[in-house]
VOPAGU-2260 file (C-alpha; in pm, 1 decimal, decimal comma):
REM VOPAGU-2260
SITE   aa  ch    i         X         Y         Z
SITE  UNK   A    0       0,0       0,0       0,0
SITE  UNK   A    1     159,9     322,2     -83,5
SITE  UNK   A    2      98,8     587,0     145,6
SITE  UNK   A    3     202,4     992,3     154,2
SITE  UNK   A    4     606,8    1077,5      82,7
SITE  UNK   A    5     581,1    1203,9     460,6
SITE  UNK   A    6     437,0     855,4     566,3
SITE  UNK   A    7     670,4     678,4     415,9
SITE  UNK   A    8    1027,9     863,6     507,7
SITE  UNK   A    9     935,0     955,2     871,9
SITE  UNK   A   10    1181,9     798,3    1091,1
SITE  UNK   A   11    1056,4     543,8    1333,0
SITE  UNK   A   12    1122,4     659,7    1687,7
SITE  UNK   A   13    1452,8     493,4    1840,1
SITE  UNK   A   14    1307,5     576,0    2247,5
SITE  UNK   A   15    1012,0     402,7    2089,4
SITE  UNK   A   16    1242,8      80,7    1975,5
SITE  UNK   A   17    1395,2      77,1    2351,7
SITE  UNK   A   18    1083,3     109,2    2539,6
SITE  UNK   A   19     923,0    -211,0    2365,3
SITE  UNK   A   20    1234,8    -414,6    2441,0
SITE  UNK   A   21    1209,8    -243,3    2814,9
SITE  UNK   A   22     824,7    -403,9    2862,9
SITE  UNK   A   23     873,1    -703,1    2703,1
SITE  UNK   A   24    1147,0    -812,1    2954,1
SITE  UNK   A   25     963,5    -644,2    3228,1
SITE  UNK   A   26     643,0    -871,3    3152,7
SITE  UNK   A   27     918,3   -1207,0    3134,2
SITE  UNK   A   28     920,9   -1075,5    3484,4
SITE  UNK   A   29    1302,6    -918,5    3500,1
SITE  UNK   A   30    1415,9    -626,2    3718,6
SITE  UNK   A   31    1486,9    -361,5    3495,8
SITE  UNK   A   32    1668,6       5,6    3600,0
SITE  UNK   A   33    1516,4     196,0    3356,2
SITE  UNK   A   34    1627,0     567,2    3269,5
SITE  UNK   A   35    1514,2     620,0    2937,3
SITE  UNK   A   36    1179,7     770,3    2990,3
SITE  UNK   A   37    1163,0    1190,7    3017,7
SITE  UNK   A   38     886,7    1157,9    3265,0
SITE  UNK   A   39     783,4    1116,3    3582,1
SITE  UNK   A   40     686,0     837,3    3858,0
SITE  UNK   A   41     399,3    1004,5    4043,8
SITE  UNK   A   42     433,6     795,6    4344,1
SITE  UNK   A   43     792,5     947,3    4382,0
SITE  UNK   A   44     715,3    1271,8    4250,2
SITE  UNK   A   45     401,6    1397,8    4231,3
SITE  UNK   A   46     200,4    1731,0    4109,5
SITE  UNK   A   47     146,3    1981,4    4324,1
SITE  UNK   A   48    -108,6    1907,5    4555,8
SITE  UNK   A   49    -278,7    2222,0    4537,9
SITE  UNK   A   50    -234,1    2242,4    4195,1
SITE  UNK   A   51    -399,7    1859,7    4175,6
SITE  UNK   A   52    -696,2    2029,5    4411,5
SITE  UNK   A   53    -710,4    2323,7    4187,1
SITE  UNK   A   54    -793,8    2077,2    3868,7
SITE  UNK   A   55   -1061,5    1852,8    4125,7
SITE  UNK   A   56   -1213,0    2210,2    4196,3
SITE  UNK   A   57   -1216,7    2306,3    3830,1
SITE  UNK   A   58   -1383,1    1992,7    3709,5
SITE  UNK   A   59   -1629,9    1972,7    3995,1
SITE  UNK   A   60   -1710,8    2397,9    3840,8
SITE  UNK   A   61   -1828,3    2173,4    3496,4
SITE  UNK   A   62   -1540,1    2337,1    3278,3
SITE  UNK   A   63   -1554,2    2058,1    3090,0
SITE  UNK   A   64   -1618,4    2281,9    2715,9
SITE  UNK   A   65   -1391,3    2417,0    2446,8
SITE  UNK   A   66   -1149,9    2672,7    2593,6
SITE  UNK   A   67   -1065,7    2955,2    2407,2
SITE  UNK   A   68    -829,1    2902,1    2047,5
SITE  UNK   A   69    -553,1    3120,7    2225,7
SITE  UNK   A   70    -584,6    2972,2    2555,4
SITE  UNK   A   71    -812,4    3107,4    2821,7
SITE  UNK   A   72    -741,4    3485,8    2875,2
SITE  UNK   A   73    -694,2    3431,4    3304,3
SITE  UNK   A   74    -481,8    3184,9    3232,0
SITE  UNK   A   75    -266,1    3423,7    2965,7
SITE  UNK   A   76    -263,0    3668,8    3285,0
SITE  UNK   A   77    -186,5    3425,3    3486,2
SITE  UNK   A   78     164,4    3359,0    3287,1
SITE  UNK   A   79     234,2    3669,2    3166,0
SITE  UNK   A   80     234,8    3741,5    3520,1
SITE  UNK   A   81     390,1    3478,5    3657,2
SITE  UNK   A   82     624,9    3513,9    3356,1
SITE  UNK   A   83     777,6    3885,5    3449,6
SITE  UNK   A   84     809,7    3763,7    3843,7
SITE  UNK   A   85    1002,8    3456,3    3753,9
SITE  UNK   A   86    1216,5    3540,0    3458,5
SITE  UNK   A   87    1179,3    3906,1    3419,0
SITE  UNK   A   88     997,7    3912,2    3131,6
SITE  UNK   A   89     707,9    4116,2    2984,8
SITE  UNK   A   90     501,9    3967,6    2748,2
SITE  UNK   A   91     134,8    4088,0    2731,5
SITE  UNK   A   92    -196,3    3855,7    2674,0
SITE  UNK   A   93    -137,5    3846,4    2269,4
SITE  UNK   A   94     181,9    3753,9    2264,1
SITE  UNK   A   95     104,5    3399,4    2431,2
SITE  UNK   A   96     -81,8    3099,5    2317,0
SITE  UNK   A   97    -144,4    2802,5    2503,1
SITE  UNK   A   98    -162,1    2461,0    2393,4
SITE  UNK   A   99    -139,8    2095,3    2569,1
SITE  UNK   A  100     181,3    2099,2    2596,0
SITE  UNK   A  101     522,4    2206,9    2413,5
SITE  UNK   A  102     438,8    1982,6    2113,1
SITE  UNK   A  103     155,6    2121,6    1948,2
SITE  UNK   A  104     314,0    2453,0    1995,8
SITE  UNK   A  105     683,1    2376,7    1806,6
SITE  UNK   A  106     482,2    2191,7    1533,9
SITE  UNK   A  107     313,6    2504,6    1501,2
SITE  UNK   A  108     616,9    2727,6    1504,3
SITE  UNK   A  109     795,8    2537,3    1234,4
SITE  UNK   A  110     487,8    2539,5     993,3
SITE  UNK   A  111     437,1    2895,5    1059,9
SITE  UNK   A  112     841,3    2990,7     998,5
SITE  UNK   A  113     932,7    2752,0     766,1
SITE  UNK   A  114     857,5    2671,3     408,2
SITE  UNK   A  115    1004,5    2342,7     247,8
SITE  UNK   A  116    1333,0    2381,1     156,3
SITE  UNK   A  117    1403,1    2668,7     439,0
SITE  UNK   A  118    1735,4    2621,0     612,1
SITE  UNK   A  119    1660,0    2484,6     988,6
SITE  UNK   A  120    1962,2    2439,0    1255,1
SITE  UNK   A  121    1970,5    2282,5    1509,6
SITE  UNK   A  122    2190,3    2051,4    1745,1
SITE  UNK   A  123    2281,4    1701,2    1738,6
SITE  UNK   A  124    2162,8    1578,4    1960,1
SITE  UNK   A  125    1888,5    1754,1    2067,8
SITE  UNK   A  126    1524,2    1640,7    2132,7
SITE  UNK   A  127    1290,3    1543,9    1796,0
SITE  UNK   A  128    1381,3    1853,5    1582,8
SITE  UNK   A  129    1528,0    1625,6    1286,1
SITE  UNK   A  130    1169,9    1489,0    1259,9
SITE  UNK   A  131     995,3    1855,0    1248,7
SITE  UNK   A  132    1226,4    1921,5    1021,7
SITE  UNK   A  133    1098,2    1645,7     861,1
SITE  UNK   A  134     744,7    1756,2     899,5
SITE  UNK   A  135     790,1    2100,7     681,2
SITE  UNK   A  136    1036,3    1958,3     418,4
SITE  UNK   A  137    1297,1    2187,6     580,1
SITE  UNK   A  138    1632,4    2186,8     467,9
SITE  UNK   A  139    1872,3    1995,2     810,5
SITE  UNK   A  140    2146,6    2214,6     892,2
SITE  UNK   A  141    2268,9    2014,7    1165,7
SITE  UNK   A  142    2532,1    2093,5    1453,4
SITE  UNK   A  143    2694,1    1803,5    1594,1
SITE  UNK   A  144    2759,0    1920,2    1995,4
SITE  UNK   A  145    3074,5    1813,1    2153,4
SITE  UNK   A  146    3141,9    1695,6    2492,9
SITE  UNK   A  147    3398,0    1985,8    2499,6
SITE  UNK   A  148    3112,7    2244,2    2453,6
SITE  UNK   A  149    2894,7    2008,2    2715,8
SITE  UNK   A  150    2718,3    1919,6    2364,9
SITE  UNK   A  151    2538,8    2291,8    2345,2
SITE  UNK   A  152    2633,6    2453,4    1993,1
SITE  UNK   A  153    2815,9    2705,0    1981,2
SITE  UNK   A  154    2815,1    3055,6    1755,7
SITE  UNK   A  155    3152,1    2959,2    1563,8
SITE  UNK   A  156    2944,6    2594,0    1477,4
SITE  UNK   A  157    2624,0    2811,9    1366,9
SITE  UNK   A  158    2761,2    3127,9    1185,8
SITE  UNK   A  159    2860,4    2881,8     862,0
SITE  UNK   A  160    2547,2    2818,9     793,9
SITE  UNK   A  161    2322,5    3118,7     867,9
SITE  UNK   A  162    2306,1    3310,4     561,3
SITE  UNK   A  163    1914,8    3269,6     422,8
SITE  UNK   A  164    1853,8    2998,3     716,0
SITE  UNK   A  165    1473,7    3086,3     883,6
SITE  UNK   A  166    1504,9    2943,7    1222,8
SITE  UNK   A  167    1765,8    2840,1    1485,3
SITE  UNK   A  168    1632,1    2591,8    1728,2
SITE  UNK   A  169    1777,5    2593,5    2034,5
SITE  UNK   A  170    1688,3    2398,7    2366,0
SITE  UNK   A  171    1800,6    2476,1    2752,8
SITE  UNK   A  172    1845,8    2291,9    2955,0
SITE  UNK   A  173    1884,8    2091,7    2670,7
SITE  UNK   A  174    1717,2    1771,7    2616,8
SITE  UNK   A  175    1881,3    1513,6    2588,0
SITE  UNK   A  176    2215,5    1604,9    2789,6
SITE  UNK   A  177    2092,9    1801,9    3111,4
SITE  UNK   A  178    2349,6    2110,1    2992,9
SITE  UNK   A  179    2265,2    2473,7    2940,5
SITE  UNK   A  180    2420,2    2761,0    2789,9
SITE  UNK   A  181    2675,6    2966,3    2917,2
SITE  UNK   A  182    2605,1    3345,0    2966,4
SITE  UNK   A  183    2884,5    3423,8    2714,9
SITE  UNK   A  184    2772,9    3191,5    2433,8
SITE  UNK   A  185    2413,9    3243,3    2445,7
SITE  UNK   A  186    2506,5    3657,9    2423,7
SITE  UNK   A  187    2723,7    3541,1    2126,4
SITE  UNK   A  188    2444,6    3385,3    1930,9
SITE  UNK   A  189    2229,7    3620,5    2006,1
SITE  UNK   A  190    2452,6    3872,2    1852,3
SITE  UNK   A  191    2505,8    3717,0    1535,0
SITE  UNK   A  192    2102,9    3660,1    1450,1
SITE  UNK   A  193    2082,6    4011,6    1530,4
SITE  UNK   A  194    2347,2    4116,4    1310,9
SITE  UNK   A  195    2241,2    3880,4    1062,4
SITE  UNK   A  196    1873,6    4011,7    1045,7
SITE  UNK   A  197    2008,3    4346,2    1010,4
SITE  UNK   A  198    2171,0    4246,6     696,7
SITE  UNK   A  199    1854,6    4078,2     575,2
SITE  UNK   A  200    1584,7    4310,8     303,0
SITE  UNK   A  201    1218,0    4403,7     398,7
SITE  UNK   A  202    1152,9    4140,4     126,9
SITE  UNK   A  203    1369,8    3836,4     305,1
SITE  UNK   A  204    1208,1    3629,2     596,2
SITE  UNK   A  205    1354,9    3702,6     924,3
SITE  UNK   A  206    1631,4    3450,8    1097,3
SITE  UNK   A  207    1371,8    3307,2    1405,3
SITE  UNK   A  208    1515,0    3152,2    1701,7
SITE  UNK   A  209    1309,8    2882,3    1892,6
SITE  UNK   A  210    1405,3    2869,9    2223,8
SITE  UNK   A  211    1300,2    2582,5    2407,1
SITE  UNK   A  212    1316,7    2612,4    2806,3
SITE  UNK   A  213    1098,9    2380,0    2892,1
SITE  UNK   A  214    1365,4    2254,4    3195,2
SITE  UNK   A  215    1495,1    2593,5    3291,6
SITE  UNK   A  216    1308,5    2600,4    3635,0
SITE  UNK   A  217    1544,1    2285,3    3652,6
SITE  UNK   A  218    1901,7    2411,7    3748,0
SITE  UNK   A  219    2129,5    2288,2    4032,4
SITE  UNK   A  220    2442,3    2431,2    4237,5
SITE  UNK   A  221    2586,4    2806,0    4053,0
SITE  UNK   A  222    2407,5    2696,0    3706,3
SITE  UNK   A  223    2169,8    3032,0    3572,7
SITE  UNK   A  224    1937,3    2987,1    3349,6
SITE  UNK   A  225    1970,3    3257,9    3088,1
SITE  UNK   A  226    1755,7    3315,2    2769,1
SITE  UNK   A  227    1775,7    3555,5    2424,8
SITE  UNK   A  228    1577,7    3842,1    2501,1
SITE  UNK   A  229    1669,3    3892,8    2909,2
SITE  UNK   A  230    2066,2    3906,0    2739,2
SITE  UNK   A  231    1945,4    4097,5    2421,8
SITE  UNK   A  232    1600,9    4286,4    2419,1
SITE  UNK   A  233    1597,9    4325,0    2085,0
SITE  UNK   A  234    1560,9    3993,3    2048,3
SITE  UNK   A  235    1229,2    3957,7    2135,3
SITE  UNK   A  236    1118,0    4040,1    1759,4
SITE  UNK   A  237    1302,2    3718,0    1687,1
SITE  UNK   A  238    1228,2    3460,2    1948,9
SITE  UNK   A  239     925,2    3217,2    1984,7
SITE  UNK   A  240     960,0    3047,3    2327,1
SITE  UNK   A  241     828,5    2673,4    2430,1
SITE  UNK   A  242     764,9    2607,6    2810,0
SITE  UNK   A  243     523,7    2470,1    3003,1
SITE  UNK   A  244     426,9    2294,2    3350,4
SITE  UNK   A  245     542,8    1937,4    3215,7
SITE  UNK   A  246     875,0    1934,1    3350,5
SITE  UNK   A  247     863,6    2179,5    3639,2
SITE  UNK   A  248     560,8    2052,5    3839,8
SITE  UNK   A  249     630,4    1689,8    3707,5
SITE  UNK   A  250     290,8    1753,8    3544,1
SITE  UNK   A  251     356,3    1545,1    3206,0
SITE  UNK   A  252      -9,9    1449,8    3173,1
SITE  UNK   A  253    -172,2    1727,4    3231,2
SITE  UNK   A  254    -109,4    1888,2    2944,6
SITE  UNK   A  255     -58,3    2311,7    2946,0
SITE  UNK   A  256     227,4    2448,7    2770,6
SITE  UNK   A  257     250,5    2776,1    2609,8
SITE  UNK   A  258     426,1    2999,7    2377,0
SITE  UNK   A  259     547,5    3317,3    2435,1
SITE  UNK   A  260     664,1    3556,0    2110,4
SITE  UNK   A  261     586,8    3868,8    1848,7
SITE  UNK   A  262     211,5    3895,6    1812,1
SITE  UNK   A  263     228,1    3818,0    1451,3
SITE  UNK   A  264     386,2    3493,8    1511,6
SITE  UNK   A  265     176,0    3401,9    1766,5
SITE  UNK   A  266    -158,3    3513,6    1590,7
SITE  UNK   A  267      -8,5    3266,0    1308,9
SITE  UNK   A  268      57,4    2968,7    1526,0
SITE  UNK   A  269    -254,3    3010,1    1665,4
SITE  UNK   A  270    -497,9    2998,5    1355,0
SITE  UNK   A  271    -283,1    2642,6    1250,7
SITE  UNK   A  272    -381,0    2539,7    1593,3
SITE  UNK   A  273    -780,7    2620,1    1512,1
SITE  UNK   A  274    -703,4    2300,1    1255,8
SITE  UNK   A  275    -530,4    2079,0    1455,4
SITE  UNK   A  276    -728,2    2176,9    1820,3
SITE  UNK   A  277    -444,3    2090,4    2003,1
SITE  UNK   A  278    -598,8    2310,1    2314,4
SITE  UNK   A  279    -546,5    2300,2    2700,7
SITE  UNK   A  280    -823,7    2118,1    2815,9
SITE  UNK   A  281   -1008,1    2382,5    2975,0
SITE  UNK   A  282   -1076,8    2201,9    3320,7
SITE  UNK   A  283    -609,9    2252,9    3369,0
SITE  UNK   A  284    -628,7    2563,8    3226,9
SITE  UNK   A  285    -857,6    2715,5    3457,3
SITE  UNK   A  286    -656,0    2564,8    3779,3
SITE  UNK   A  287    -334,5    2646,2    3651,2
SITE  UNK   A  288    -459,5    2983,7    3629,1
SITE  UNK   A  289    -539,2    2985,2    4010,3
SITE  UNK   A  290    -238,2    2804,7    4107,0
SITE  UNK   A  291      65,1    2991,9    3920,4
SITE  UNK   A  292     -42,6    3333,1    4134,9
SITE  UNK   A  293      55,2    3080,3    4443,7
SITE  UNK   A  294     366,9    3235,5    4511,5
SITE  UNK   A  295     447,9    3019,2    4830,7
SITE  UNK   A  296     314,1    2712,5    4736,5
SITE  UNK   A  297     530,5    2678,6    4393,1
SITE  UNK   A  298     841,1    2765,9    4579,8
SITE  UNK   A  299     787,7    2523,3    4841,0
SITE  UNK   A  300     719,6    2231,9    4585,0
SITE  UNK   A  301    1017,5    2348,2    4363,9
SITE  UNK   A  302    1259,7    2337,9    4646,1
SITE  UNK   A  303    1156,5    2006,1    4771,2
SITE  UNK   A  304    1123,9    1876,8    4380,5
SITE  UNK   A  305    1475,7    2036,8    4276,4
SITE  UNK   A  306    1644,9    1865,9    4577,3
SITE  UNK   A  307    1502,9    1535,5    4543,7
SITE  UNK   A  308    1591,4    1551,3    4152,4
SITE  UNK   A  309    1980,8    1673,1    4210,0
SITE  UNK   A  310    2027,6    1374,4    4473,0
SITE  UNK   A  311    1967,1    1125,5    4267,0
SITE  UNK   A  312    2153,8    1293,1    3951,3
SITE  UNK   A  313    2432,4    1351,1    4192,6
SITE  UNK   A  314    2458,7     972,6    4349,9
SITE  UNK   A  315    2461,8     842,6    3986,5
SITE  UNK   A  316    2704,5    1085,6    3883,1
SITE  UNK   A  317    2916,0    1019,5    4166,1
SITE  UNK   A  318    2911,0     645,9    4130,8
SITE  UNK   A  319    2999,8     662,1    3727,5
SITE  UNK   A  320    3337,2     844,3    3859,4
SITE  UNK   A  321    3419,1     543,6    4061,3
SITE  UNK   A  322    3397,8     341,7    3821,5
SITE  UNK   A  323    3625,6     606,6    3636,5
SITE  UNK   A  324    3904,9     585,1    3858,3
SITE  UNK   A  325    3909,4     217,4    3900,5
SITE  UNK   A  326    3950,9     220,7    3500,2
SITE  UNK   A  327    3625,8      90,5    3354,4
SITE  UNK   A  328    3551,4     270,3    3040,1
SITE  UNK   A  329    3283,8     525,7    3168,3
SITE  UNK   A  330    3232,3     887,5    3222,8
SITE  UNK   A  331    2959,2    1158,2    3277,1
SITE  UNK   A  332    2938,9    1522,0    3249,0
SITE  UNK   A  333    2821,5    1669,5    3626,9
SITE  UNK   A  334    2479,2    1741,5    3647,9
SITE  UNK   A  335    2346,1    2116,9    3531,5
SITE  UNK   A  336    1991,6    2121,3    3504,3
SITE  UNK   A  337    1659,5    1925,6    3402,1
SITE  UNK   A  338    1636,7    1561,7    3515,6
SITE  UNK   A  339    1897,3    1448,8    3274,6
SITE  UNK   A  340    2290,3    1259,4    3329,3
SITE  UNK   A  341    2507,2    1289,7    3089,7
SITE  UNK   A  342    2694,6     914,8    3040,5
SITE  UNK   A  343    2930,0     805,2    2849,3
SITE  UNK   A  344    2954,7     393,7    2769,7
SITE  UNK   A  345    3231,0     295,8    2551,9
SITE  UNK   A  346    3285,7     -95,7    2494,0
SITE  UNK   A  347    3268,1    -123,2    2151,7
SITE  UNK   A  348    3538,1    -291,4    2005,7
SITE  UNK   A  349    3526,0    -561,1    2343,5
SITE  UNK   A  350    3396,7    -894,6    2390,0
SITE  UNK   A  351    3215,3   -1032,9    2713,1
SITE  UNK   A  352    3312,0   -1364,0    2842,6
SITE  UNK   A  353    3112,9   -1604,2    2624,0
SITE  UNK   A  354    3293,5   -1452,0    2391,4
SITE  UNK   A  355    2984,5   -1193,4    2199,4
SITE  UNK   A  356    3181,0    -890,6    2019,6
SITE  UNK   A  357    3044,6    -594,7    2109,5
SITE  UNK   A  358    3057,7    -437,3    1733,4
SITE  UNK   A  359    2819,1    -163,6    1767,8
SITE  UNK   A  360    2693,9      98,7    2022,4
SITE  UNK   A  361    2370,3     -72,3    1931,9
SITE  UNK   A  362    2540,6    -397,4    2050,6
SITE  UNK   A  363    2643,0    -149,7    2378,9
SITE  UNK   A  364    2304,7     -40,6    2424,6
SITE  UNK   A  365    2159,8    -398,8    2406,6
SITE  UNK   A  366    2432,1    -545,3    2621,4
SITE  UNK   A  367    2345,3    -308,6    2893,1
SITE  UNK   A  368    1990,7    -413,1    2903,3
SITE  UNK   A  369    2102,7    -760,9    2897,6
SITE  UNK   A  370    2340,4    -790,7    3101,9
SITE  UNK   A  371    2323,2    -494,6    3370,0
SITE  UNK   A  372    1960,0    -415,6    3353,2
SITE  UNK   A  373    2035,6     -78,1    3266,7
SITE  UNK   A  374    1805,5      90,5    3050,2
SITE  UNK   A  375    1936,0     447,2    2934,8
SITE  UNK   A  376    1903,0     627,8    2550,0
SITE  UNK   A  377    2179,8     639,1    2343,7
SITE  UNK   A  378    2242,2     987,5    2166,8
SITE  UNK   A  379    2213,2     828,2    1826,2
SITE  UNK   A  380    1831,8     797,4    1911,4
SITE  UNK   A  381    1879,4    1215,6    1935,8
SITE  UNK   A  382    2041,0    1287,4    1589,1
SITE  UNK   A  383    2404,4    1235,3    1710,1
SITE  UNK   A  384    2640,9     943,7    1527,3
SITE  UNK   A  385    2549,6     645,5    1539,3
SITE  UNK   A  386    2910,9     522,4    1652,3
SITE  UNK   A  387    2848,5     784,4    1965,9
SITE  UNK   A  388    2923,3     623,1    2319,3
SITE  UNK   A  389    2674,4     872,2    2526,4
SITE  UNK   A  390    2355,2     822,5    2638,2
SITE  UNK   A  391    2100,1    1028,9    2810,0
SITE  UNK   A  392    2019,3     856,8    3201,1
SITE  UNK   A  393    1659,9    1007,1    3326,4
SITE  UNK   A  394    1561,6    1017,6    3668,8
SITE  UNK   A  395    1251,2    1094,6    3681,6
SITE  UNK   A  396    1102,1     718,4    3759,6
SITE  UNK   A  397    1430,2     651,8    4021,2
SITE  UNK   A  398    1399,1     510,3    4338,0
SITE  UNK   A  399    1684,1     646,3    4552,0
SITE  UNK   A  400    1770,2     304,2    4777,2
SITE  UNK   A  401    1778,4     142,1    4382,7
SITE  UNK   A  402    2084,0     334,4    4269,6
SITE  UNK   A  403    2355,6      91,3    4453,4
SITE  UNK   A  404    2125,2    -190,1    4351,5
SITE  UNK   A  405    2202,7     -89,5    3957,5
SITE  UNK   A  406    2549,2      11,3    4014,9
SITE  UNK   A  407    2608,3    -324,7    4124,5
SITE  UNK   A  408    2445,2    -460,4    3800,9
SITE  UNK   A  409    2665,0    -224,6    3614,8
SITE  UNK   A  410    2966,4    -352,8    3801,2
SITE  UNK   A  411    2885,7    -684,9    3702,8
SITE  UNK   A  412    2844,8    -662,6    3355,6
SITE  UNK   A  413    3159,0    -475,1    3316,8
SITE  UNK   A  414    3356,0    -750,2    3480,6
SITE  UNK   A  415    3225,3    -956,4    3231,4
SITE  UNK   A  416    3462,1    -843,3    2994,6
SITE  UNK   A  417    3788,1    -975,2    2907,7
SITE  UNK   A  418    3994,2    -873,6    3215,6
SITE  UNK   A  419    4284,2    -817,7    2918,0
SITE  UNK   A  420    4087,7    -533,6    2781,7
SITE  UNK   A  421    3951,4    -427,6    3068,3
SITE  UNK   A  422    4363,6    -366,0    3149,4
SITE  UNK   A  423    4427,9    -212,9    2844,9
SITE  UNK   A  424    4125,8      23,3    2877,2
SITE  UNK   A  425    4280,3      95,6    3258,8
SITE  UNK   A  426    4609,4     208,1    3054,9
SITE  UNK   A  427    4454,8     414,5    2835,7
SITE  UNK   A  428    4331,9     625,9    3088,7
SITE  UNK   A  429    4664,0     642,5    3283,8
C-alpha cells in the first residue's frame, strides 16, 4: 500500500524501539533500571497538591467545554504574570498561546516559519527537531555538539550556515544532555542573529530563534538559566519560546504548555492550531490559572522537587566516577539542570566472556539491558552518530535506595569483559 512521501520517510522513533524491548522483559518478569523515559513516577514525585486540588475544583465547576483558540485569557494573565516575576519578562496577553503541551506549539512554530526547503539548525543531539524538520520539508542544517562544549552549539558551529537559514532551534536545559548555555555563548548567538537580520531586506524572511526552556526552572548548584531576550532585548522580535508545567511541576499528563513571542507569530501559530485543536483542556487551564499566582506554594514544591531531583543525579554521577578511577571505560558530564545525566559507555570494540563482540553501540546499548539491567538512550536515538558512546540517564522514575542496587548490576556486567581489555582500557586512561 503506498501511502504519503511524509508517511513513508518519517523515521521510526529509536526511544520508541527501547521502550518495547524495556516491557517485554519487564512482563518475562526481570528487574529492569530503567532511565530512558523523560517523565515522571507520580508515586515518587508527584504534582502539586494544590495544583492537583485546583484541577478537582475546576472539574467539579463543569469546565468541561472548548477553551478559548488562544488559551483562556486568566490563564494568559496568569503567565504573563507569573512570567515577568520569575524570569523578568514582559510579554502581554497576545503575545502567548497556550496549547497541551510544548508539542503542538513547536509543530506550530515550524509550519508557521518555515517553508520546504528553508534552512533549519539545530543541534545534534537535541530532542525530535530532525523529525519537524521532517514535517515542513525543511532543509537539516545540523550541529553536531561536543562533549567539549557540554554538547550545546556554539556561535563559531552556527555562523557557517546562517546566511538565508529561517530558524535556529535551540533547547536549555537541553534535552537530551541536562546542559545549558553559558552566559557568554548564548550573548554570542544572540549577537550574530541580530546582526544577521540586520543584513537581511524588507523582502527576506527574518532569521527566528526557537528557544526551548521547557527545563529551565530545573538548574542545580551556581548553574543560571539565561535566555535571548533577558541578554538581548531586541531579540524579542526574533524569538518564539516553548515552556510549560510538564517538567517543572512533574505535570507530564496534564497537558498546558505555552508559547510566548511577536504577536504576529503568535496570531499565526494560533490559527494552525484552530485546525489541529491541540488546546489546554479547559478544566487545567482554569486551575493552573489559580495556582501559578501561588507564590508560596510553587516555591515550596520546587525546592523540595529540585532537591530530590539533584540527589539522585548527583549519586549516579558520583558512582559513574568510581567506576572512572578504578579504570572501567565510563564517564559523565556533572549534572546542570533538568532531570537528565550525561553518560558516556564505551565498549565497543570488546567482547564479554562467552565470547559476543560488542561491534556496535547498538550492541552497547543492548548489552546493557542484557546484562546490567540498565536501561538508558543512546544519543544516536537524538540525531548524534550512530558510533556515539553517550547516552542520556533520566531520573525521573528513580527510586533512591535502587541506585547501589544498579550500580552493582553495572559492576557486574563490566567484569564480564575480558579482564585483558579491561587492562588495556585501565592504561589508556593512565
Amino acid at each position: 500500500m503506498k501511502l504519503s512521501h511524509l508517511a513513508e520517510t518519517l523515521i521510526g522513533s529509536e526511544i520508541v524501539k527501547l521502550g518495547g524491548d524495556i516491557r517485554e522483559k519487564i512482563r518475562q518478569g526481570e528487574k529492569i533500571y530503567n532511565f530512558t523515559v523523560g517523565d515522571f513516577n507520580p508515586e515518587i514525585f508527584p504534582i502539586p497538591k494544590e495544583l492537583e486540588e485546583e484541577i478537582i475544583w475546576a472539574y467539579r465547576q463543569h469546565y468541561t467545554n472548548y477553551p478559548a483558540a488562544e488559551g483562556n485569557l486568566d490563564l494568559r494573565e496568569a503567565i504573563s504574570g507569573f512570567i515577568e516575576e520569575r524570569e523578568q519578562l514582559k510579554y502581554s496577553t497576545d503575545e502567548i498561546l497556550v496549547a497541551s503541551g510544548g508539542r503542538p506549539l513547536i509543530h506550530a512554530l515550524f509550519y508557521t516559519i518555515c517553508d520546504e526547503g528553508d534552512k533549519i539548525i539545530y543541534a545534534a543531539p537535541s530532542w525530535n527537531n530532525n523529525h519537524y524538520t521532517h514535517f515542513v520539508g525543511g532543509q537539516h542544517v545540523v550541529i553536531e555538539a561536543s562533549e567539549a562544549n557540554n554538547f550545546m552549539p556554539t556561535v563559531d558551529e552556527i555562523r557557517p550556515y546562517i546566511k538565508d537559514a529561517s530558524l535556529i532551534s535551540l533547547c536549555s536545559p537541553q534535552n537530551p544532555t541536562g546542559t545549558t548555555f553559558t552566559k557568554n555563548d548564548l550573548e554570542s548567538i544572540c549577537d550574530m542573529v541580530l546582526e544577521e537580520n540586520a543584513n537581511r531586506s524588507e523582502q527576506q524572511k527574518k532569521l527566528y530563534v526557537l528557544y526551548d526552556q521547557m527545563y529551565w526552572h530545573l538548574t542545580y548548584g551556581d548553574i543560571k538559566h539565561y535566555n535571548p531576550v533577558s541578554l538581548r532585548p531586541q531579540m524579542k522580535a526574533y524569538t518564539i519560546f516553548i515552556d510549560a508545567i510538564s517538567k517543572v511541576f512533574a505535570s507530564t499528563g496534564v497537558r498546558v504548555g505555552w508559547s510566548m513571542g511577536p504577536a504576529t507569530v503568535i496570531s499565526k501559530m494560533k490559527a494552525i492550531l484552530t485546525h489541529t485543536g491541540a488546546w489546554g483542556p479547559m478544566a487545567e487551564q482554569k486551575a493552573l490559572a489559580r495556582f501559578l499566582y501561588q507564590k508560596e506554594n510553587i516555591d515550596r514544591y520546587l525546592k523540595h522537587f529540585k532537591n530530590e531531583l539533584e540527589v539522585r543525579l548527583r549519586a549516579i554521577y558520583d558512582g559513574l566516577m568510581q567506576l572512572k578511577k578504578e579504570g572501567f571505560a565510563v564517564d559523565a558530564i556533572a549534572p546542570q539542570a533538568a532531570i537528565y545525566l550525561t553518560i558516556k559507555i564505551d565498549l565497543t570494540g570488546l567482547e564479554s566472556k562467552d565470547k559476543k563482540l560488542l561491534e556496535t553501540q547498538s550492541d552497547v546499548t543492548a548489552y546493557l539491558l542484557d546484562e546490567a539491567k540498565l536501561a538508558v538512550v543512546p544519543f544516536y536515538a537524538f540525531g548524534a552518530p550512530k558510533n556515539s558512546p553517550w547516552y542520556r540517564l533520566s531520573v525521573g522514575t528513580c527510586k533512591k535506595e535502587e541506585i547501589p542496587e544498579m550500580f552493582a548490576q553495572l559492576r557486574k556486567a563490566l567484569e564480564k569483559l575480558s579482564s585483558k581489555q579491561i587492562a588495556k582500557i585501565k592504561k589508556d586512561l593512565q
